[in-house]
N, C-alpha and C positions, 0 to 999 in steps of 0.2 A: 556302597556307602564307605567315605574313607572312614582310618580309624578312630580320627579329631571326630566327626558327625556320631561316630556310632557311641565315642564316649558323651557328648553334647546331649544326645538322645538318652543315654543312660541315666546322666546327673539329673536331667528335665525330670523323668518317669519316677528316681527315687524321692525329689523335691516334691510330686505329687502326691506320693504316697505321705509323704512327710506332713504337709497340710493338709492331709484328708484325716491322718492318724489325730492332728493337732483338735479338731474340732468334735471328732469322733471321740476322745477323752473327755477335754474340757471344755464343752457345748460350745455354742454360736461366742464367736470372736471375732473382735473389728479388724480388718486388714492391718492398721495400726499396731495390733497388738501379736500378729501372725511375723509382721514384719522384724519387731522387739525378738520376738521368740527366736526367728529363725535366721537370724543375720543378713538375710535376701532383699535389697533393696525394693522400694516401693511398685518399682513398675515390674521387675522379675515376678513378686505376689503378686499384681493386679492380671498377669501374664497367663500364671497357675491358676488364679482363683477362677478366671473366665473359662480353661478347660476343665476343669472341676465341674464349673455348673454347664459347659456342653456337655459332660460325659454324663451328665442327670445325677450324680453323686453327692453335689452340693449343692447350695443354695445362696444367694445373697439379700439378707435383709433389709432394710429403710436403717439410717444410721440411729445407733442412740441419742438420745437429745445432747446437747453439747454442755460442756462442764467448764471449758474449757475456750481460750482462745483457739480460731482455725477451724477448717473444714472440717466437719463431722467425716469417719471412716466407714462405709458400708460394713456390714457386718456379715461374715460368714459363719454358715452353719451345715450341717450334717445332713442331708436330703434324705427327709421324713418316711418318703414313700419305697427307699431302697433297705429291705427287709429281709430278714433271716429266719428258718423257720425248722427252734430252738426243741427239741426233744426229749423227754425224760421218762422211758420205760420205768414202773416199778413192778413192784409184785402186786399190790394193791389198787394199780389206777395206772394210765398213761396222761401225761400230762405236755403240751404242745402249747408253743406261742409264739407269734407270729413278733419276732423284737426290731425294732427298727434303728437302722444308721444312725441316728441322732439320742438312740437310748430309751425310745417309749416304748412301751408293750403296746402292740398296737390290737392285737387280739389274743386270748389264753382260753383254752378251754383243758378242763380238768375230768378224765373218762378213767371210772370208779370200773374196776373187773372183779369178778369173783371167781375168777382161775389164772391161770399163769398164761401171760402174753406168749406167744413164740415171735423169731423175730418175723416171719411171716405177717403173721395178722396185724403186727405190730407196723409195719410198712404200710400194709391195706389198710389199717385205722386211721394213719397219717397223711396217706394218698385223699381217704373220701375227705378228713379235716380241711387240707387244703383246695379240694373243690368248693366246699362250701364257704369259705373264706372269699374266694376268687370272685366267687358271685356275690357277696356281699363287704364284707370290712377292708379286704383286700384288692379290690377290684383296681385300683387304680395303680397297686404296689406292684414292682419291679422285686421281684423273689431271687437271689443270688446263689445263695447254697440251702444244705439242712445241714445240723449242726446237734449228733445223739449224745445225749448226755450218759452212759451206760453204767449202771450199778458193778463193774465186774473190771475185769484186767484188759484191755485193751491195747492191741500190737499198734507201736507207733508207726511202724513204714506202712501198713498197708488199712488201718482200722477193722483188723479180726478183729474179733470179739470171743478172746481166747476161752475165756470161763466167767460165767458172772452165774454162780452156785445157785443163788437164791432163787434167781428168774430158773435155772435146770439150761443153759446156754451154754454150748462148745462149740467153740471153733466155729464161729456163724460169720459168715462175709457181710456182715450189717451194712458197710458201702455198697456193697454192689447190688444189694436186695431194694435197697431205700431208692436208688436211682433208676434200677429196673422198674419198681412198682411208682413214681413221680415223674421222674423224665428229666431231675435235678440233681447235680452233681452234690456229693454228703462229705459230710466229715464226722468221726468219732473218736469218741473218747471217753477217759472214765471221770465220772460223776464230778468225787468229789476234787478231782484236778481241776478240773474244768472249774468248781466253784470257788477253787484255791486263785484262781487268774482273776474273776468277776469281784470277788471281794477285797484283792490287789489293788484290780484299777478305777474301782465304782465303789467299793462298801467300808467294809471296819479296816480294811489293810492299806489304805490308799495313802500315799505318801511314804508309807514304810517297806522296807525293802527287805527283810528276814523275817519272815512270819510265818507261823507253821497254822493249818485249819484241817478241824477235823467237822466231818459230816454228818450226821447221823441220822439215818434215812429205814425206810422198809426193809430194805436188804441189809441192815448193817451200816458198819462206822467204816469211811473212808476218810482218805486224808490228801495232803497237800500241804505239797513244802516251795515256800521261795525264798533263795541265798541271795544276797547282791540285787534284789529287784528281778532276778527271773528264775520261772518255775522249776522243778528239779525233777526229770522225770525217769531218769534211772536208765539202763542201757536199753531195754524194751519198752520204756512205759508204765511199767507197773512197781514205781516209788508210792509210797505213800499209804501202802496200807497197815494203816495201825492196828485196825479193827481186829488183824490177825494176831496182833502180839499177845503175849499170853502176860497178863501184868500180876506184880504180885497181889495177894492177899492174905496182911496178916490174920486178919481172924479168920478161923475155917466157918462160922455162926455167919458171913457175908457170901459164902460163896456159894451158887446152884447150879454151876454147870459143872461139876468132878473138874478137867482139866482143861475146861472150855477155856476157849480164845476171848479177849476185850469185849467182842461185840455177842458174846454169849451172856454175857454178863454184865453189860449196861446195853441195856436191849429196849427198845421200839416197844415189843410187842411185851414185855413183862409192863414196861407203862401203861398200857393199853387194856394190859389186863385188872391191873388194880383201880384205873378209872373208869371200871366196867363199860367200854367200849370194844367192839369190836376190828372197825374199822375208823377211822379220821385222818383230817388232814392237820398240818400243822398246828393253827392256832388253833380249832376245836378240841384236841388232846393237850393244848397247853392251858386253857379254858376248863378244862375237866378236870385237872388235876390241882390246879390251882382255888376252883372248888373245892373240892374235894375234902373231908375233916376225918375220912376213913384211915381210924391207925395204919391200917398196913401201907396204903398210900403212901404217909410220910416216911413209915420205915423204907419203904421201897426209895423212894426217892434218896433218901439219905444214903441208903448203901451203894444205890449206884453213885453218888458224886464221891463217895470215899474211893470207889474204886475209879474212877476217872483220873482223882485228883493223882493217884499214883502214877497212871499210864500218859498223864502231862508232865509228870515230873521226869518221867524218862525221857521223855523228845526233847523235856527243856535243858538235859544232861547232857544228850546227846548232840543235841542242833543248836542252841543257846540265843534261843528265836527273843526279839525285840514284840513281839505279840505273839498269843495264840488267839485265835477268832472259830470260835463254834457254832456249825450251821444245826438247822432243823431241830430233833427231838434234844441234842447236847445242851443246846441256848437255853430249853424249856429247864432241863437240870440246873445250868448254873445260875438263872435268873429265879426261881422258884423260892419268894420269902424273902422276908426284907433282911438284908445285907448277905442274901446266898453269893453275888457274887465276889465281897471281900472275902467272904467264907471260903471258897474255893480258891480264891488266888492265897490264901493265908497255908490250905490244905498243899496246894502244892509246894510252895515256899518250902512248907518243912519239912520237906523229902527230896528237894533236890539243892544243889548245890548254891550256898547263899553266894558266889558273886554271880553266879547264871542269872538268879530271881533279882536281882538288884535294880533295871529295868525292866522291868516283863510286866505288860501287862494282858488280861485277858477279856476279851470283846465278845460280845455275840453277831453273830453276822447280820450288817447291815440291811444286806439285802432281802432280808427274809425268802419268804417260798418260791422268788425270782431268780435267787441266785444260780442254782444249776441249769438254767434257762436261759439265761445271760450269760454264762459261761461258754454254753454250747452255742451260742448266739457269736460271742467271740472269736471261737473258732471257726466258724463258717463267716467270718468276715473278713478273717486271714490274710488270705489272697488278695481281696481290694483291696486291702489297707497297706499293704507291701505292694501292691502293683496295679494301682487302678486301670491304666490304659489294657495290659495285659491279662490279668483279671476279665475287664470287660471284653475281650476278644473269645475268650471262652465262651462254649453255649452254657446263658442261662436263664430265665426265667424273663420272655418281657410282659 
C-alpha cells in the first residue's frame, strides 16, 4: 500500500470513529446534522454512515417528519444490540449490566453477598450472569468488551488492581481473570474515575469541562477530576482519591475516628447505622433516612455534611472546579431537607477562597445507581469508538 492509500485509509477509519463517537454522545442524528457537525460533505457521510451500519455498529432510522423545505435526512443512530458488560464489585453486592452503544441498559442485575467477593468468584458470578443473559435479554446482542468498575487503585497500563482495602484485594490481574473465566477481552478501573467520565458526558457534568466528583460508595469516597474537558488520572491512575485525605475538624464533639481519613468520617455505613439498616442500596438508605425523625439521625447527618463541606472546600482551593457533582450515599447528604443543598454550597463558600466560589456550583449526580455502570461501560467502548474497523478485527463477542 503506498503511503497516499495508507494515509487515505487512516483519515477514513478516524472519520469513522468520529461519527460513531458523534451519535454514541448525542443519540440518533440526521445525516444533515452529522454533516453541520463534521465539516464532511454529504456523500463522504452517506460513504461513513453505510459502513457504520455494514460493520453492525449503527443504524439508520426513517427520516424525521419534515419541518422544513427539501428532503427529509435519514437518521443515524448508535446500534442498540452492540453492548458492553459494565461491572461493579462491592463489599455488599456485585452489581453488573449489560449497557448498550446507543446508552440503554439493556439488562442490570444487582447480586447482594454477605462476605467479601474475591476477584475469583467475582469473574465466576459474572461469567454464569452473562450466560444467562445470552439465553435470554441478550441473545441477539453482539458483547464487545467487560468494563470493571473497582473500588480501589487501579494500574493504568495493564488494569492490576493494586489495592482496593475494603474488598482485602492486592495486586489481582482482574483483566486477565475476567477474560480467562468469559472468553472477552476487559478493561479496568477505578470506580469513581470511571463515574467521573459517565457524569461528564451523560449526567450533571455534561457540557462542562472542570469538574471535580466525589463518590461515595460501600468501600468509601472516591473521586474524579476533569481540567479542560478531560480526566485527570495521575502518573499510575490513582488521582482522585479524596476519601484518603485527612480534612480538617474544628470541633473535636464532630470527630469518631481519632485521626481517621475523610471516608472514616463521612461514612456509608455510620448512615446505615443510624437508619437502623443493615444493608441497602442507594435509594432505600436515602428513603430511610429521609424518614427517619430519630435525633441522632439528624445529628449524624449534619456532622457529616459539616465535615464534607470542608473537604470540598479544599479541592475547590485546590482545583477551582466550575462544578462539583456527588454520586451515591454524598447526593443523599447534600440533598437531605429542604434547602440542604444551598446549605452546603453556602458551607463550602465559607471556607474556601471567595473568587474560587464565585462560579461553583454543586450537583448531585445525574446519573444515579447507573453511573459507575456507565462509566465502566465507557471504557470497554474505548476501542470502537477510537477504531471501529480495528476494534472489530479483534476477537469479540458475536
Amino acid at each position: 500500500m503506498t503511503d497516499r492509500a495508507t494515509s487515505f485509509e487512516a483519515v477514513r477509519r478516524a472519520n469513522l470513529g468520529r461519527l460513531l463517537r458523534l451519535v454514541h454522545l448525542g443519540g440518533p442524528q440526521s445525516r444533515a446534522q452529522l454533516t453541520a457537525a463534521t465539516g464532511l460533505n454529504r456523500s463522504t457521510i452517506a460513504d461513513l454512515v453505510a459502513e457504520l451500519v455494514a460493520l453492525g455498529v449503527a443504524t439508520e432510522l426513517p427520516p424525521a417528519p419534515a419541518t422544513r423545505a427539501g428532503r427529509p435526512s435519514p437518521v443515524v443512530a448508535a446500534h442498540r444490540s452492540v453492548v458492553a458488560i459494565a461491572v461493579n464489585p462491592e463489599v455488599d453486592a456485585l452489581t453488573l449490566a449489560a449497557v448498550g452503544l446507543d446508552g440503554s441498559i439493556v439488562a442490570r442485575r444487582r447480586i447482594e453477598v454477605d462476605h467479601l467477593l474475591t476477584p475469583h468468584s467475582t469473574v465466576r458470578m459474572v461469567a454464569g450472569a452473562i450466560d444467562a443473559w445470552r439465553a435470554d435479554e441478550l441473545r441477539d446482542a453482539r458483547i464487545m468488551r467487560l468494563g470493571f468498575a473497582v473500588p480501589g487503585l487501579v494500574q493504568a497500563t495493564d488494569g492490576m488492581v493494586r489495592t482496593a482495602p475494603h474488598l482485602r484485594w492486592n495486586d489481582e490481574p482482574l483483566r486477565e481473570l475476567a477474560t480467562a473465566a468469559t472468553g472477552l477481552p476487559a478493561v479496568v478501573g477505578n470506580d469513581a474515575s470511571l463515574g467521573a467520565i459517565a457524569e461528564h458526558l451523560f449526567g450533571a457534568g455534561r457540557g462542562i469541562d472542570d469538574m471535580v466528583y466525589l463518590n461515595g460508595g460501600a468501600s468509601g469516597i472516591g473521586g474524579g477530576v476533569i481540567v479542560h474537558g478531560m480526566p485527570v488520572a495521575g502518573l499510575s491512575g490513582y488521582a482522585g482519591e479524596f476519601g484518603q485525605n485527612r480534612p480538617g475538624i474544628p470541633s473535636t464533639a464532630d470527630r469518631r475516628a481519632g485521626d481517621g481519613v475523610l471516608e472514616d468520617e463521612v461514612s456509608r455505613a455510620r448512615l446505615l447505622a443510624v437508619a437502623r439498616l443493615t444493608s441497602a442500596d442507594e435509594p432505600t438508605l436515602a428513603a430511610a433516612l429521609a424518614a427517619s425523625d430519630l435525633p441522632d439521625a439528624r445529628e449524624e447527618i449534619a456532622r457529616q455534611r459539616r465535615i464534607l463541606s470542608t473537604a470540598l472546600a479544599n479541592a475547590v482551593n485546590v482545583l477551582n472546579p466550575r462544578l462539583i457533582v456527588l454520586g451515591g450515599f454524598l447526593a443523599t447528604l447534600a440533598t437531605l431537607g429542604e434547602g440542604a443543598e444551598e446549605q452546603l454550597l453556602a458551607a463550602v463558600a465559607a471556607q474556601a477562597m471567595p473568587a474560587a466560589v464565585e462560579d461553583l456550583e454543586i450537583r448531585s449526580a445525574a446519573l444515579g445507581e447507573d453511573r459507575l455502570l456507565i462509566g465502566a461501560a465507557e471504557a470497554a467502548f474505548a476501542q470502537l469508538l477510537d477504531d471501529p474497523v480495528g476494534s472489530l478485527r479483534a476477537p469479540v463477542d458475536h
